[in-house]
N, C-alpha and C positions, 0 to 999 in steps of 0.2 A: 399359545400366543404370549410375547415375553407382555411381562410390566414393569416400563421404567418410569423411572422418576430421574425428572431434569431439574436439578438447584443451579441455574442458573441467573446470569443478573440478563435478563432479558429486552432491556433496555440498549445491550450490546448486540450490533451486528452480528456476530461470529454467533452468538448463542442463537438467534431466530436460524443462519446457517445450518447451524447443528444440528436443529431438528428438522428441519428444510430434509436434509442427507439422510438420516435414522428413517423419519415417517417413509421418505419414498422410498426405500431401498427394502424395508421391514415391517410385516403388519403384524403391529404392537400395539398394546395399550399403554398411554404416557398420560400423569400427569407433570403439568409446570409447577413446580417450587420455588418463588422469587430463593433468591440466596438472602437475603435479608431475613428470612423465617427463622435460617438458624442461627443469625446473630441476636434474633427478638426471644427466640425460645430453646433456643440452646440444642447442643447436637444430640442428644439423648431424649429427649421430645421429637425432632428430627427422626432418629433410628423407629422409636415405637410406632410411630406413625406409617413410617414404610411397613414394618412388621405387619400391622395390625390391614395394610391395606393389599400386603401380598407381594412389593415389589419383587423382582430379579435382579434388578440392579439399577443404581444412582451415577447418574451422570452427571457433577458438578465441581464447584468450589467449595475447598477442605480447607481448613487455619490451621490442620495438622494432621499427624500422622497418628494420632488420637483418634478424629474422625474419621480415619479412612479405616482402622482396626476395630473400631465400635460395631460399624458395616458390616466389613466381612464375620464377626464374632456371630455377628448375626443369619449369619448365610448368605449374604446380598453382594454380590459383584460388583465392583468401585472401578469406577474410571475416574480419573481427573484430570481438571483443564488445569495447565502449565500455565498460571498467569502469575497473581502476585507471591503463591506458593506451590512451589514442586513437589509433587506428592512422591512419597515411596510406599513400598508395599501395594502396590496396585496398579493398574493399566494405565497411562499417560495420554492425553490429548496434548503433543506436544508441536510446536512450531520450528520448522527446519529456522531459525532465526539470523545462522550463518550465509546461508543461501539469500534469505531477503535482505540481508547487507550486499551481498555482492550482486544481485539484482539490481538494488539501484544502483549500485558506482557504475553498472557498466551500463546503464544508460545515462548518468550524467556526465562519462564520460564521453559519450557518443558525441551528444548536444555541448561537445566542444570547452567543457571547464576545465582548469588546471589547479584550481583551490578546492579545496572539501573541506567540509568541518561535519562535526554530527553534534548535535544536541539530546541530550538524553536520560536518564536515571540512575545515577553512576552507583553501583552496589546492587542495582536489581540483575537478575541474572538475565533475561531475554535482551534486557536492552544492551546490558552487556557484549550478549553475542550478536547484535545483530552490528553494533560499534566495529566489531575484532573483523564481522567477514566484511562489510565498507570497508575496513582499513585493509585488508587484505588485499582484496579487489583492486583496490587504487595503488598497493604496494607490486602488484604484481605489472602496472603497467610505469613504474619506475618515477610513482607520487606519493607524497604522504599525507596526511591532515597535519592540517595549519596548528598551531601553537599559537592561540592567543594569551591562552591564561585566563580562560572565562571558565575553567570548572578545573575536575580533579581528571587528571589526564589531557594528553596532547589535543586541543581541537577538539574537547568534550565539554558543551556546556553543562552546568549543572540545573536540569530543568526542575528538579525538587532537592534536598537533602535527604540522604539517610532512609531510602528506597521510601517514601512517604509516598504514598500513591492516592490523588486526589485530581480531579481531571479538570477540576475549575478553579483552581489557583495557581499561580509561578511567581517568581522573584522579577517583576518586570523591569524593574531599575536595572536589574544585573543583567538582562536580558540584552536591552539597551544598549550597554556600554560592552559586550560581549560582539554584538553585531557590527558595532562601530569602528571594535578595533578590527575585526578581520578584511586580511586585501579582497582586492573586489577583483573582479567579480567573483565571487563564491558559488556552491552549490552546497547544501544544507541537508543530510536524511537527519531527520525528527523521530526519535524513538516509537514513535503512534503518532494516530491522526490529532489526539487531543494533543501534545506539543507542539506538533505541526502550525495546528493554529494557534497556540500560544505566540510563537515564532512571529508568524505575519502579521498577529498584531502588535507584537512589539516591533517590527520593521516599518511599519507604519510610525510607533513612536518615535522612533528613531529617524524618519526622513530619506531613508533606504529605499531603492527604486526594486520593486518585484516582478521581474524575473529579473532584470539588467543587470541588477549589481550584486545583487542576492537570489538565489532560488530554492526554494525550499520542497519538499517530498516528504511525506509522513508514509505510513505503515498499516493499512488495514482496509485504508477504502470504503469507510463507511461513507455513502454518496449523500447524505442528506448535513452532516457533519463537514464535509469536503465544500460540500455546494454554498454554505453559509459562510467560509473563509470568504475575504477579500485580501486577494484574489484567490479562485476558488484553486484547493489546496489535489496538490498529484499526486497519489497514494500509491505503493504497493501492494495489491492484491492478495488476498490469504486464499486459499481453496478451500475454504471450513466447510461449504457445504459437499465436496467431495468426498473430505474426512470424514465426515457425518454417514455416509455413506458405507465407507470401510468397517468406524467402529460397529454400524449394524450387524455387518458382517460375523465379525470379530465376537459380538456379544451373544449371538445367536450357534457362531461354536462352541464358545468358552462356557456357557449356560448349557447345553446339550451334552457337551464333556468334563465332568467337572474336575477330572484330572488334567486336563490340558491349561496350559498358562495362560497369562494374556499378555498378547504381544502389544506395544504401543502402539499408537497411530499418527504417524507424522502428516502435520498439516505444513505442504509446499506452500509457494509462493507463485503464482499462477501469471503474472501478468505486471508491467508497470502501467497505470493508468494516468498520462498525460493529462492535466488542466492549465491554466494560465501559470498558474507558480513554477515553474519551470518549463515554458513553453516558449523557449528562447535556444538561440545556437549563441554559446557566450564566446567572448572575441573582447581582447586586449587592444584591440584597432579600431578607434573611436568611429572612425565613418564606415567601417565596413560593420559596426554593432545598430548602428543607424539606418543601413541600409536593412540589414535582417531582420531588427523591432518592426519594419516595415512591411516586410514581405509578409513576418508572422500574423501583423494584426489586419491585412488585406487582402488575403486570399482569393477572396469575394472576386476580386477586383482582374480585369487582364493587365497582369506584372511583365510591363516589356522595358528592356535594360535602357535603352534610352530613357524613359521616366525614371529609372531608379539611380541613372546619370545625375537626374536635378536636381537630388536631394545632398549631394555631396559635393565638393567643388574639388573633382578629379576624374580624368580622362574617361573615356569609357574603356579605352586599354588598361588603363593602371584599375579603374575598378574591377576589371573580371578578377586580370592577374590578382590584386589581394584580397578578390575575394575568393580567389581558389585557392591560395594559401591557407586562409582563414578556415575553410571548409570542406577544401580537398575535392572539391568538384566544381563545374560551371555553375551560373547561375539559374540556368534553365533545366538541367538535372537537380539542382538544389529546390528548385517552386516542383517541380515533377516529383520529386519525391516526398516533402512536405503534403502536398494535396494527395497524393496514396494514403500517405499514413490516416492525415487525417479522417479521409472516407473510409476507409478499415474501419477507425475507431468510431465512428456515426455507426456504422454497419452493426458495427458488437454492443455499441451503449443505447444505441434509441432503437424507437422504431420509426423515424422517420423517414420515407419512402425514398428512393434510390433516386428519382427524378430531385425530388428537395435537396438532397446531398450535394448534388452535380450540380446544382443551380448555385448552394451556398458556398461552393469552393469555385465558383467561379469557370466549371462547365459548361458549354450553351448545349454540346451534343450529349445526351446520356448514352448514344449505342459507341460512340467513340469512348466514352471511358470507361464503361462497361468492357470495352476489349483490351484500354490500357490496363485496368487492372486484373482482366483473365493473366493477360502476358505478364506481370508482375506477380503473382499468388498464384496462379493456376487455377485458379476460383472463380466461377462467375460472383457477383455479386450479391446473389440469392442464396451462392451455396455457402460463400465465407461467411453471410449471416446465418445463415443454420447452422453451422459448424461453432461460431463462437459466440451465436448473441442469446446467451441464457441469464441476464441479469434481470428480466421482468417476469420470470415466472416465481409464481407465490402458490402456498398452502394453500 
């Protein structure tokens, strides 16, 4: 039976992930090592410790490639997490980083924006790449990020200097006046959830309307960190506890072979997870943006185009026509397809009962929508939540 040892800072999502993925997948014996032990006692207290207690191998955060060669000198098998240092000499928990830029562009491109900017950690290498594939993404469909001059790089804010990684403090002054000068409406990826909400609370100082004129999306999806933003912040999803999963794998040959190598383990990006900060269709056309902040925040409600007539003072023909412009479909495929999405997403985030969803989207029949969304997903509604609603199971 292996014996690892996890140093991680467990305080973070992705680390309770990790072992979420290892435990279920590998019956091992683990202990937790906050990563703090080896900055209080240093990485050679660290190694004996493992020695003396038998591990196979350490799964965590290294300050060098010191630490990762102290390990193996010792026999012990070294993984490390790709975060604020990139290990060599040893297996990588590494984050497809490229992939989760162009994940969000192409859904903030969907929800209709034509500005981007990204805010981020300019010198760190993750945030770096997840910068290059957003710009990529948005380059590929013949847009660039905005140029304000609020950091080092086009439409890079500078969310700390000099890769300085600290998750409760920013330049909020600079934040401010960075947000102010960008055209509106924007759409914002945030290096991580902790920028993210750096962000909305500076947009908040700033007087900036969230999602309208600004929307923001962070990187990680920690849901309790997400859910205390105002307004609660849209993340990118990691697959950590998938990875967690592979590296069991992974460790359990590499340990049983010990001439065989070890290959990394790339952690995808699994999902964009929609909250209020970007839960808008952005639009340069003031009444038809009025007309959509409505549909978005009423759902509840029966949305018929004559009421949505009286919030604007134009035709009911010239509204369809620009809001088809605006959105590329009718209004009544636009609320049809909003209220799908959203029931999907109840389906995969809660476990509130299918009849509650239909009520709260403004359903009266549940076996009628029940059959509109088999014919949209192919999925009864039971089965789309078996198929992707795995966010509440725990150790």
């Amino acid at each position: 039976m292996l014996r690892i040892v996890f140093m991680l800072d467990f305080s973070r999502v992705e680390s309770r992930a990790i072992l979420r993925g290892v435990v279920n997948r590998s019956r091992c014996v683990f202990r937790r090592m906050p990563v703090c032990v080896r900055d209080q006692k240093g990485m050679e207290w660290v190694m004996r410790w493992c020695k003396e207690w038998g591990a196979d191998a350490v799964v965590g955060q290294f300050g060098s490639d010191a630490h990762v060669t102290m390990l193996r000198a010792a026999g012990i098998a070294v993984v490390g997490l790709d975060y604020d240092y990139r290990p060599t000499g040893s297996g990588v928990m590494a984050v497809a980083n490229t992939s989760v830029g162009q994940m969000a562009a192409a859904d903030l491109l969907e929800k209709g924006f034509r500005n981007f900017a990204f805010w981020g950690l300019p010198g760190v290498v993750w945030s770096d790449e997840r910068r290059d594939g957003f710009e990529a993404e948005i380059a590929r469909q013949g847009m660039r990020l905005v140029d304000s001059g609020g950091g080092s790089g086009a439409g890079t804010g500078g969310g700390l200097s000099g890769g300085l990684r600290e998750d409760w403090t920013y330049d909020a002054v600079a934040a401010v006046a960075w947000l102010k000068a960008l055209p509106k409406p924007v759409a914002i990826l945030a290096c991580d959830d902790a920028q993210g909400a750096h962000l909305l609370e500076a947009c908040g100082q700033a007087g900036v309307r969230v999602p309208e004129e600004v929307a923001v999306m962070g990187v990680g999806n920690d849901e309790e960190a997400c859910a205390l933003c105002e307004p609660q912040l849209s993340s990118v999803e990691l697959d950590w506890e998938r990875a967690g999963t592979e590296l069991a794998e992974l460790l359990e040959h590499t340990i049983a072979d010990e001439h065989s190598g070890f290959e990394d383990v790339i952690v995808l990006p699994s999902r964009v997870v929609t909250r209020p900060s970007t839960d808008v269709h952005a639009s340069e056309d003031y009444y038809i943006s009025l007309v959509l902040r409505y549909i978005h925040r009423n759902l509840d409600q029966r949305l018929k185009v004559e009421d949505l007539v009286k919030l604007v003072p134009l035709s009911r023909r010239l509204l369809e026509m620009r809001f088809r412009q605006v959105t590329g479909v009718s209004v009544y495929t636009y609320v049809l397809n909003l209220r799908l999405d959203r029931f999907a997403r109840r389906l995969a985030e809660t476990d509130d009962t299918v009849v509650d969803i239909a009520l709260s989207l403004g359903y009266a029949d549940q076996k009628n929508v029940s059959r509109i969304f088999k014919n949209a997903t192919g999925l009864t509604p039971s089965e789309y939540r078996e198929k992707h609603n795995t966010h509440y199971e725990n150790l």
